[in-house]
Structure formats: C-alpha cells, structure tokens
BADREN-572686 format. One record per residue (C-alpha): z, x, y; residue in one letter; residue number from 1. Coordinates in steps of 0.05 Angstrom, whole numbers, plus 5000, padded with zeros to 4 digits. Each point is the difference from the previous one (the first is absolute). Layout:
<nodes>
+------+------+------+------+-----+
:   zz :   xx :   yy : type : seq :
+------+------+------+------+-----+
:    Z :    X :    Y :    A : NUM :
...
+------+------+------+------+-----+
</nodes>
This chain:
<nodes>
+------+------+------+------+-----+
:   zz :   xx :   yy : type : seq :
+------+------+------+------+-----+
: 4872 : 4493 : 4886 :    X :   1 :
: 4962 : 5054 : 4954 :    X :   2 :
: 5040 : 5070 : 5009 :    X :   3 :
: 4952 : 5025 : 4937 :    X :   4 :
: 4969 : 5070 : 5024 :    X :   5 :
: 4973 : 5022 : 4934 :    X :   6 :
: 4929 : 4984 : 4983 :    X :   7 :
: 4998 : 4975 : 4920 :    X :   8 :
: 4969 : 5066 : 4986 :    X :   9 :
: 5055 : 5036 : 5035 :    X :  10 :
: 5053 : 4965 : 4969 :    X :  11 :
: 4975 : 5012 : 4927 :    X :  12 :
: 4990 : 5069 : 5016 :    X :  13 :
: 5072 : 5000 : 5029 :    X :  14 :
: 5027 : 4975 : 4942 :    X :  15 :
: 4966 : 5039 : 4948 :    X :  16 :
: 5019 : 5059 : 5038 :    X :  17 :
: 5066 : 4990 : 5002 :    X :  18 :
: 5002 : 4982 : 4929 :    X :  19 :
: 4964 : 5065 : 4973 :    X :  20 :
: 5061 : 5042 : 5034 :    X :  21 :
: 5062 : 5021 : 4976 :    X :  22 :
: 5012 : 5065 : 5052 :    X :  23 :
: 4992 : 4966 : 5073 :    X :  24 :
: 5012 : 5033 : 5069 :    X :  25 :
: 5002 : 4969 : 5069 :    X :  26 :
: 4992 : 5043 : 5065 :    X :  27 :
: 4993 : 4991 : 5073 :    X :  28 :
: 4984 : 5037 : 5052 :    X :  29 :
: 5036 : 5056 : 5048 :    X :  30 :
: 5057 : 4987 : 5033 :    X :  31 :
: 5005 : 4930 : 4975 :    X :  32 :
: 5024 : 4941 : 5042 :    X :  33 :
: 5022 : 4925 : 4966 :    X :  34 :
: 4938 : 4982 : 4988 :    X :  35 :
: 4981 : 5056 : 4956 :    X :  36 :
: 5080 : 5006 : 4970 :    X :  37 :
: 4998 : 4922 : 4997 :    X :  38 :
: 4932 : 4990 : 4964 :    X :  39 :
: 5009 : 5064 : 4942 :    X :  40 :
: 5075 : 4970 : 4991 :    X :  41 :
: 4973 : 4929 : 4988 :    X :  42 :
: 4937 : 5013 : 4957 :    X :  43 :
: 5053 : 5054 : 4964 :    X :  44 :
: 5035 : 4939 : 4989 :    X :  45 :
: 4939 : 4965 : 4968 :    X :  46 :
: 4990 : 5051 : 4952 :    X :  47 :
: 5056 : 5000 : 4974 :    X :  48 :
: 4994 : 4928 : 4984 :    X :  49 :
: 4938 : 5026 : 4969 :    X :  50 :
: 5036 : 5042 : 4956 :    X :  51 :
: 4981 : 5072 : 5028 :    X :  52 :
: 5023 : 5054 : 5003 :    X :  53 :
: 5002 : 5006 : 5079 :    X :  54 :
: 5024 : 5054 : 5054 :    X :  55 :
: 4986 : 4993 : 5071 :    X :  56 :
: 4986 : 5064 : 5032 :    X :  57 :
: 4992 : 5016 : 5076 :    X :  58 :
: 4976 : 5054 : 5032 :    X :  59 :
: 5059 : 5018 : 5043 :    X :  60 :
: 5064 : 4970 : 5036 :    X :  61 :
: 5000 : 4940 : 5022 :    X :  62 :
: 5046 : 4958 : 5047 :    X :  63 :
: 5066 : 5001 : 5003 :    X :  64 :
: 5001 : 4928 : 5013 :    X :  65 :
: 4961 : 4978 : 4926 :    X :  66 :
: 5058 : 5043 : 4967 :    X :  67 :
: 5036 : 4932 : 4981 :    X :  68 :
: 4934 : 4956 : 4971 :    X :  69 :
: 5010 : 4993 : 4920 :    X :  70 :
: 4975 : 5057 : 4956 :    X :  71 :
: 4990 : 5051 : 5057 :    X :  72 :
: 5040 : 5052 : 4958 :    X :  73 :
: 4938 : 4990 : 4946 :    X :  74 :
: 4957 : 5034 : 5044 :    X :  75 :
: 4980 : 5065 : 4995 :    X :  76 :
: 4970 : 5051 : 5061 :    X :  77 :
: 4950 : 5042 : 4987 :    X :  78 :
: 5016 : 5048 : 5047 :    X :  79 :
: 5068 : 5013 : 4969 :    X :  80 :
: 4980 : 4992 : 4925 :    X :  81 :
: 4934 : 5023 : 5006 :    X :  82 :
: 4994 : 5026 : 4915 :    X :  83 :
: 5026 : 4937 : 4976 :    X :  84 :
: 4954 : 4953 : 5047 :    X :  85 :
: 4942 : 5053 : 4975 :    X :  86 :
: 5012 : 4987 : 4925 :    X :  87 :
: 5002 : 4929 : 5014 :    X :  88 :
: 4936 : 5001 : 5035 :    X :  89 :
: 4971 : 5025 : 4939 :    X :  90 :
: 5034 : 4958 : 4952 :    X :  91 :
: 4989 : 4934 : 5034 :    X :  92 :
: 4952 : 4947 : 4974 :    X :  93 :
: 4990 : 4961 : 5060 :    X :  94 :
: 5020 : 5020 : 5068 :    X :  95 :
: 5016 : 4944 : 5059 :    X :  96 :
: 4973 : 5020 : 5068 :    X :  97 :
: 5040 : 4967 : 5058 :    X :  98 :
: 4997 : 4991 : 5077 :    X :  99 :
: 4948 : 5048 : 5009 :    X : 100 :
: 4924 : 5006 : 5006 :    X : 101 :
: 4977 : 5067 : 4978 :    X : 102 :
: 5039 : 5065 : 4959 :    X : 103 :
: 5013 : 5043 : 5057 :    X : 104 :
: 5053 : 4950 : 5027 :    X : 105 :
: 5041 : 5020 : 4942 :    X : 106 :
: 5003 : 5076 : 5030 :    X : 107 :
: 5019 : 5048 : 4949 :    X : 108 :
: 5006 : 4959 : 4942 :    X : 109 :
: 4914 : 4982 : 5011 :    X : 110 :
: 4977 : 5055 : 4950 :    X : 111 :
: 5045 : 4968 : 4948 :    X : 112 :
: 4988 : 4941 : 5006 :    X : 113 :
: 4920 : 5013 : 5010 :    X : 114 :
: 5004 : 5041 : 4939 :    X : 115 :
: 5039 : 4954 : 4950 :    X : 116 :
: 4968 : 4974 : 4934 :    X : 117 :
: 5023 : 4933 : 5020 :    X : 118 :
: 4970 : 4928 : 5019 :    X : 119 :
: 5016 : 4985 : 5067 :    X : 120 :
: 5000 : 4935 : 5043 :    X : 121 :
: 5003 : 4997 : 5081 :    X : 122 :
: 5039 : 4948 : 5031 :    X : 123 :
: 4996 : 5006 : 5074 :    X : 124 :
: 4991 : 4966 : 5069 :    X : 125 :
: 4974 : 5052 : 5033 :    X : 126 :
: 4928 : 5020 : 5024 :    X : 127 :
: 4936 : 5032 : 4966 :    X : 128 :
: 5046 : 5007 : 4936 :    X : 129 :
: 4972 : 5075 : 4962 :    X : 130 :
: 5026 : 5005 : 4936 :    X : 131 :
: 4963 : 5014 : 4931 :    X : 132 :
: 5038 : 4936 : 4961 :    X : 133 :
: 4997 : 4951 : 4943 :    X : 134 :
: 5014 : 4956 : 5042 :    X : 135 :
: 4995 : 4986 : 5086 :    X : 136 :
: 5043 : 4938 : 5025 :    X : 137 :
: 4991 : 5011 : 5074 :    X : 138 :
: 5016 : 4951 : 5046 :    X : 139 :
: 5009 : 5031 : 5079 :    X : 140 :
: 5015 : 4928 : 5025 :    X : 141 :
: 5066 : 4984 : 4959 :    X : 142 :
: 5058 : 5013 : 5033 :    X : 143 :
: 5031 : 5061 : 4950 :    X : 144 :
: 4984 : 5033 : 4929 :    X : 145 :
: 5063 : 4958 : 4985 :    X : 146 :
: 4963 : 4928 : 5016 :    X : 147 :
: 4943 : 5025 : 4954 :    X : 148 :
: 5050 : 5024 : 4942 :    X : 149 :
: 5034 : 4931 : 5006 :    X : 150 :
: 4931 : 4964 : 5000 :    X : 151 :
: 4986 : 5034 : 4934 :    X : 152 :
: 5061 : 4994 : 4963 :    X : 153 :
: 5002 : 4925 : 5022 :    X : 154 :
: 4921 : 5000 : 4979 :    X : 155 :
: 5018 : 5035 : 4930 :    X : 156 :
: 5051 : 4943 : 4990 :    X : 157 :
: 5061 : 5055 : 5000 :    X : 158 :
: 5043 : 4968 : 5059 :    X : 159 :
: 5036 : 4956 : 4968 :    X : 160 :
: 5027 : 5049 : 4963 :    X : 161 :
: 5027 : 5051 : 5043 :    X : 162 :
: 5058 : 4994 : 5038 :    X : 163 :
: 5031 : 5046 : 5069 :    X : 164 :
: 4978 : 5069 : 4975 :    X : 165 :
: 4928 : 4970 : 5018 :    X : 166 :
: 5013 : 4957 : 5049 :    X : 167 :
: 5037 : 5039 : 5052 :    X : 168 :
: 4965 : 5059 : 5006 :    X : 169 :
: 4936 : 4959 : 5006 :    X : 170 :
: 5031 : 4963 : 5061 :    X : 171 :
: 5028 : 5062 : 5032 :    X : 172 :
: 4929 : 5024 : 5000 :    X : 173 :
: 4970 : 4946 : 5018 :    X : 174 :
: 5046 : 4996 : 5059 :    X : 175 :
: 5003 : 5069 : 5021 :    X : 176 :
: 4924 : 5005 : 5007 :    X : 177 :
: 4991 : 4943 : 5046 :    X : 178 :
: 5058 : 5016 : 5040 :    X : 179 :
: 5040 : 4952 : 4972 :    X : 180 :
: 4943 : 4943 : 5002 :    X : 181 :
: 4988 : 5016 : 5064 :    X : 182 :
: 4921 : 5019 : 5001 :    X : 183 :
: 4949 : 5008 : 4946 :    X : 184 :
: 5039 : 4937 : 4967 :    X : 185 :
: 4966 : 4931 : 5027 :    X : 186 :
: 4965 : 4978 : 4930 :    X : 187 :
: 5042 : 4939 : 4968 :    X : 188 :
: 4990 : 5031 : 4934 :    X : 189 :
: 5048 : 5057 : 5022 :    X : 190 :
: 5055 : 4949 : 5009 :    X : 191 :
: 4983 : 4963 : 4941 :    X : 192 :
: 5012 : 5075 : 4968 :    X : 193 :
: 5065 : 5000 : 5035 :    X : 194 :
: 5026 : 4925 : 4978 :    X : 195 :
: 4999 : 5022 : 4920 :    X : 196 :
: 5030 : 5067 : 5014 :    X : 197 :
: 5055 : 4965 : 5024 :    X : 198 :
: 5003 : 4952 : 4940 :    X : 199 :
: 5027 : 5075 : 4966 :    X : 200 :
: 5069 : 4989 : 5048 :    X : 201 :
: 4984 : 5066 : 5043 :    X : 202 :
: 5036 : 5007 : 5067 :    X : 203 :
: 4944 : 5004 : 5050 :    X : 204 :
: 5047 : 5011 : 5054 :    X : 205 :
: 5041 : 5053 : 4962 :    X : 206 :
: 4939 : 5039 : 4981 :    X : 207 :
: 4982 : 5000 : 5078 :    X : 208 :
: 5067 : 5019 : 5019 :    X : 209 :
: 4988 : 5061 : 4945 :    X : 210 :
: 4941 : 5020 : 5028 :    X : 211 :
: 5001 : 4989 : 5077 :    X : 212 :
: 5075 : 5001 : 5017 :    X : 213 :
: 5018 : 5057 : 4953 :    X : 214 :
: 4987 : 5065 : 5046 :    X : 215 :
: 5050 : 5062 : 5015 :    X : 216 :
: 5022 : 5010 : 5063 :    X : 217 :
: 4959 : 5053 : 5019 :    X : 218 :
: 4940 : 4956 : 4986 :    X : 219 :
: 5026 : 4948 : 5058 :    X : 220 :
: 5004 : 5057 : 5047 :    X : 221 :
: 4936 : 5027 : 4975 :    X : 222 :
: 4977 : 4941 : 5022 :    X : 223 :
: 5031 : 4984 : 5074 :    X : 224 :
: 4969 : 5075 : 5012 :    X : 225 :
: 4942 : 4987 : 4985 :    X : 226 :
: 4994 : 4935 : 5043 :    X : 227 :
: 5030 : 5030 : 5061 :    X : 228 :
: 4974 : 5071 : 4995 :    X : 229 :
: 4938 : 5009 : 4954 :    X : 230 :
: 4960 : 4932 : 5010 :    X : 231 :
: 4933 : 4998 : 5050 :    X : 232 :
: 4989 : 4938 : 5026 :    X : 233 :
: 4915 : 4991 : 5027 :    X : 234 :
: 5012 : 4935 : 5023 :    X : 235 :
: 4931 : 5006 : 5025 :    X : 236 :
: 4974 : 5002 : 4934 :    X : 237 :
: 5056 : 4947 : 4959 :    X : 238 :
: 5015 : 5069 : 4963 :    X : 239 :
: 5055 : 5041 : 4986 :    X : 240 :
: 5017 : 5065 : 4961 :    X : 241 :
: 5056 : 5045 : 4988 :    X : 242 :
: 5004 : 5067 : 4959 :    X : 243 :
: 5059 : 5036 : 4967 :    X : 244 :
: 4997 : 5072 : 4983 :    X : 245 :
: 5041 : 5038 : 4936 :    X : 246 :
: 5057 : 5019 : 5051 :    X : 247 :
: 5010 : 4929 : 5020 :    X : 248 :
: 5005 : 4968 : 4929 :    X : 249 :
: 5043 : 5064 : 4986 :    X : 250 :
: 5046 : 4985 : 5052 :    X : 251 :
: 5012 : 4915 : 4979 :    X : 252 :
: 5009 : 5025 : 4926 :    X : 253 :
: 4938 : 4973 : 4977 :    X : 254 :
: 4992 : 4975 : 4931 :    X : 255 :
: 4935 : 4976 : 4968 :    X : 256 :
: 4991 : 4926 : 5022 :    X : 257 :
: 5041 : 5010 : 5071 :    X : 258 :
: 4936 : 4982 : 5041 :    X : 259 :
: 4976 : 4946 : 4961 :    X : 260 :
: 4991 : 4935 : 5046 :    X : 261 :
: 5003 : 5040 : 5064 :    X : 262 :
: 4928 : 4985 : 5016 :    X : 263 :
: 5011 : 4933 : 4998 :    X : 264 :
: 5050 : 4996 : 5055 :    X : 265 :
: 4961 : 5012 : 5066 :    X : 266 :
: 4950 : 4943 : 4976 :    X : 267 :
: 5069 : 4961 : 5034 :    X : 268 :
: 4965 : 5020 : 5060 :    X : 269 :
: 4968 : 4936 : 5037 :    X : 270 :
: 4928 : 5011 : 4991 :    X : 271 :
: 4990 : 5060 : 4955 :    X : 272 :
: 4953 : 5003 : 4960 :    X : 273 :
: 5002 : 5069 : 4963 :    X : 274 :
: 5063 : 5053 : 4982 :    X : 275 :
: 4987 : 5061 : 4963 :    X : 276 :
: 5048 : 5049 : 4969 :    X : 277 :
: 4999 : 5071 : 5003 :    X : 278 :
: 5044 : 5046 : 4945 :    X : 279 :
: 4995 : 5070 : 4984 :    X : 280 :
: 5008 : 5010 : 4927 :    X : 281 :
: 5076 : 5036 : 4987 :    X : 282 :
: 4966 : 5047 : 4959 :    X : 283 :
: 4935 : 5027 : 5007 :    X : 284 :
: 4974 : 5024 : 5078 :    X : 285 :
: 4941 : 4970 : 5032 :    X : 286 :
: 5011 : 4926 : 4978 :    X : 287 :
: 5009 : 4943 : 5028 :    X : 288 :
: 5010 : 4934 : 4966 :    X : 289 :
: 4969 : 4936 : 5034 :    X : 290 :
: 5013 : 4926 : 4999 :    X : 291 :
: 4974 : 4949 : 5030 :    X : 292 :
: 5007 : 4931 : 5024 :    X : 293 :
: 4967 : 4943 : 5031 :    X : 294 :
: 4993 : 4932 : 5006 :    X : 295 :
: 4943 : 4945 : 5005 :    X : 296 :
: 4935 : 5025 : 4978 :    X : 297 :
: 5008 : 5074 : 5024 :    X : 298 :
: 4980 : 5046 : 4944 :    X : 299 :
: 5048 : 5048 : 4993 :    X : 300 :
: 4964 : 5026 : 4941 :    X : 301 :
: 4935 : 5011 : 5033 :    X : 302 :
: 5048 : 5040 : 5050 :    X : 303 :
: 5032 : 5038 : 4938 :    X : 304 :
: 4931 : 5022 : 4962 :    X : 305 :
: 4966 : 5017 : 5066 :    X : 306 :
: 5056 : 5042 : 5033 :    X : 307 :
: 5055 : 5015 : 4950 :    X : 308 :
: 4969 : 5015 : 4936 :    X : 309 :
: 5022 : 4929 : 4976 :    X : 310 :
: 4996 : 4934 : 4987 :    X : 311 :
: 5028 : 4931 : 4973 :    X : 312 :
: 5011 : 4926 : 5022 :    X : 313 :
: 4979 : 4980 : 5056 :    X : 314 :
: 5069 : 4991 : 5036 :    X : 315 :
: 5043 : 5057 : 4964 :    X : 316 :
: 4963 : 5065 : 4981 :    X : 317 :
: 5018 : 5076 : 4996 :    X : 318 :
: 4970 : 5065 : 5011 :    X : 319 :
: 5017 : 5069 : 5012 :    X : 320 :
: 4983 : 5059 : 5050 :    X : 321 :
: 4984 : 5065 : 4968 :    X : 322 :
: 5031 : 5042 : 5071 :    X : 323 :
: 5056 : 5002 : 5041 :    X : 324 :
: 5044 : 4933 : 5026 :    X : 325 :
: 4958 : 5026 : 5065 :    X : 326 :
: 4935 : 4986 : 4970 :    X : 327 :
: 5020 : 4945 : 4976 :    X : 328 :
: 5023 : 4963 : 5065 :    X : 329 :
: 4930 : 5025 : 5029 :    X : 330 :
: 4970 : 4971 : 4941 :    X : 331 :
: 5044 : 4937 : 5015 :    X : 332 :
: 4976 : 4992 : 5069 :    X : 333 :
: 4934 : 5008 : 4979 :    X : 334 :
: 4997 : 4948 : 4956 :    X : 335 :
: 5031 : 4952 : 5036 :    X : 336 :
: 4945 : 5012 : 5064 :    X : 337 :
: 4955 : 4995 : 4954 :    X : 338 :
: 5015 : 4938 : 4972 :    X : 339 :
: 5018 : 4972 : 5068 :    X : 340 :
: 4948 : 4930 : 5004 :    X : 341 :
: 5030 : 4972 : 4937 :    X : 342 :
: 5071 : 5022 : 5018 :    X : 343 :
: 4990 : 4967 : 5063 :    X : 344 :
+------+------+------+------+-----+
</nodes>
C-alpha cells in the first residue's frame, strides 16, 4: 500500500527547502484543537531531526486537555508574547503553515505572518486552501494535517528515526479529528498509518484516556445541562441544535476546550442525521461560535459556507454568527428548513 502524498517535484522542493533553513517556525490556526497542536508538535519534531532551529507558535490558548502531549511547554502564544513571536516572524527563513487554509484563520497573528520575509509551505486538509506559499500540500480527503505530516516524514525517509515526541502527538491528532476513528477514517492507509506509530511503543489507550476522559467536573455538568436543558430535538428533520450563552459557560466554570465533543453526542439519537452547536464567544458581544455535525453524505460544509460564514469537511465543519445567540438559533432553524430534502 502506497501512503506517498508528495509528487517528485514536491518532495525535492520539500527537501531543498528544508535544507536552505536554519530559523524555522510552525503555526496553526485559532483556537487550536489536536489536530492543529498534534500536527505543529510532530513536524516540530521533524525539524529538529533536521537540525533547525524550531519554535512552534500558536495563536492563542489551547486545550486544557493537550497540556500533557510532549514539548507543549515549547510552544509559544502569540497573543501572550506577541514582540517575541513578531521578531521571529521577521527573522525566520522558512515558515510551516498547519491545519488551515487561508491567513485569516490565524486571527491576529495574519498580518505577521502575511508580512514575514520568510518561505512558507501549507500543509492542510481543508478546502479552497488561500495562502501565498512555496509550497501547497493540500489534501481535504485525509483524515488530519497529522496523517499528511506523517505521510511526509515517512515519504522523506525520517520515521525511522524519530521516536514518541513524533509519534504521539501525531496519533492524538489523528484521533481527535475523526472522533476517535469514528468518521472521516475508512481509508486502509489510515490504519496502516496507525500500525507503525505503534511500532514507536505509544499507549493508544492512555493517550485516549488523556484526551477524552480527562475533563473537570464542571465540564460533566456542563454537559448533562446541556442535554436536558439546552438541546432541540426536530425529529422531523433528523436534526438537532442547542446554544449556550456567556452566562451559561460562566456559570459551569468554563475553560477553553470544555465544549469540545458536545456536538457529537445527540448524533446518539436513533436516526439523526445533523447536530449543530451554538457558543457565544466569552469575550467579545455579538458572536456566536458554530459547529457542526453530520453523518452519511450530508454536507455540513455546504450548510457552514451558505449560512454560517463557514466551511470544512463534509461531516465536521464550523462557522460563526456575527449577532446575538438569538440570531443565531433563527439562523439555525433556517438552515436546517432549508436544507430539509437532503436531511430527510
């Protein structure tokens, strides 16, 4: 089985790349999630097999529930070391783009990172991919930026060499971003992918206990609320939908990752087809966060671009709702009527 995803072209230009720098960076996007933690910790990894001189830098906090992967106190946020991550922007020789498709997922650290002297390369699984690089690898049907950073460090001969720094983040991401191989995962190459990670002695069932069973509390209560008291059930239309509001997250405790996974528990339902998420940001008024989830050949991300200001796979995509948590349950509705033939 061929898990190659470099054209020849592409892996000389990889390689040479690589080899002309000595100052390298590797950023995700916003509010990263395993994938994007998973993938810039792994190819971090790489390049430090490579001999760089490597710092991972994200634009803001990230889940509680990554604190414990190897190297995470190596990163660096933008948003609270924002004149150091701007003087490396400017020193850097070759910038690594992860987990997302154009500069504005990046938030406040785009004009940096638009505006550095550097050589970038994009490697991403998401749609349309919009970013002025060296280098594109963009591949929207792999499973996670962390299955396409493993396919090129196995393609580039490196995996042999490397040992559990690279190998468990890349699982965790890999895992986290298919709900732990639960959609988005049915090629055989993925579990070929998993088979040699495992030839590394990580704990697959440790690193899902880390990530899945390692909430607080107030998450667990967060979450019985919002099943009993929040969720709207359209049986009518195999959908469902719930929203929280700032005062509701305020009143569980809520800490960044707390929601993560939620959406994915009404698709328990017998015969749903679609749930969708609704958060109002903890900090600025008049947004609202979306996620959504389906299953099949619904296209959430048709869904997400049309009505939310989104997009992304085709069974897990986000959005967002410039308005009130109102609007955005009207928007909700709407979209869900709308797209009523293929949900039923």
């Amino acid at each position: 089985m061929n898990i190659n995803i470099l054209d020849n072209d592409q892996l000389v230009l990889m390689d040479q790349l690589i080899s002309d720098a000595n100052t390298v960076l590797v950023v995700c996007h916003k509010s990263p999630d395993g994938d994007a933690v998973g993938s810039t910790l792994g190819w971090a990894e790489f390049m430090r097999h490579r001999g760089k001189d490597v710092t991972v830098i994200v634009p803001d906090q990230y889940p509680d529930f990554l604190k414990w992967l190897p190297n995470t106190e190596k990163i660096v946020r933008y948003d609270k070391h924002t004149e150091k991550c701007d003087m490396l922007f400017k020193i850097a020789d070759l910038i690594f783009c992860l987990d997302f498709n154009t500069p504005s997922r990046v938030d406040e650290m785009q004009q940096a990172l638009v505006s550095s002297p550097a050589k970038k390369v994009q490697i991403d699984h998401h749609l349309k991919p919009d970013l002025d690089a060296a280098l594109v690898v963009s591949h929207p049907e792999a499973s996670s930026t962390c299955e396409l950073v493993f396919r090129i460090v196995w393609q580039m001969g490196a995996f042999d060499q490397l040992d559990k720094q690279f190998a468990v983040p890349v699982y965790c991401g890999m895992m986290t971003d298919t709900g732990g191989f639960t959609f988005n995962s049915n090629r055989p190459e993925i579990f070929l992918i998993i088979s040699e990670l495992l030839t590394k002695h990580i704990d697959k069932d440790r690193i899902y206990r880390n990530v899945f069973h390692n909430y607080s509390e107030n998450r667990i209560r967060l979450m019985g609320y919002v099943m009993y008291e929040k969720l709207q059930y359209m049986p009518e239309y195999h959908a469902a939908f719930y929203s929280l509001t700032r005062d509701e997250l305020k009143r569980f405790n809520y800490i960044k990752g707390d929601t993560e996974g939620l959406v994915n528990i009404p698709q328990q339902i017998k015969g749903l087809k679609l749930s969708i998420s609704l958060r109002e940001d903890t900090e600025k008024p008049n947004l609202v966060w979306v996620s959504l989830r389906s299953v099949d050949d619904f296209p959430c991300n048709l869904m997400a671009e049309e009505f939310f200001n989104g997009g992304g796979h085709l069974n897990a995509s986000g959005g967002r709702v410039d308005g009130s948590i109102e609007d955005a349950i009207e928007i909700t509705k709407k979209a869900i009527i709308a797209y009523q033939n293929k949900l039923k």
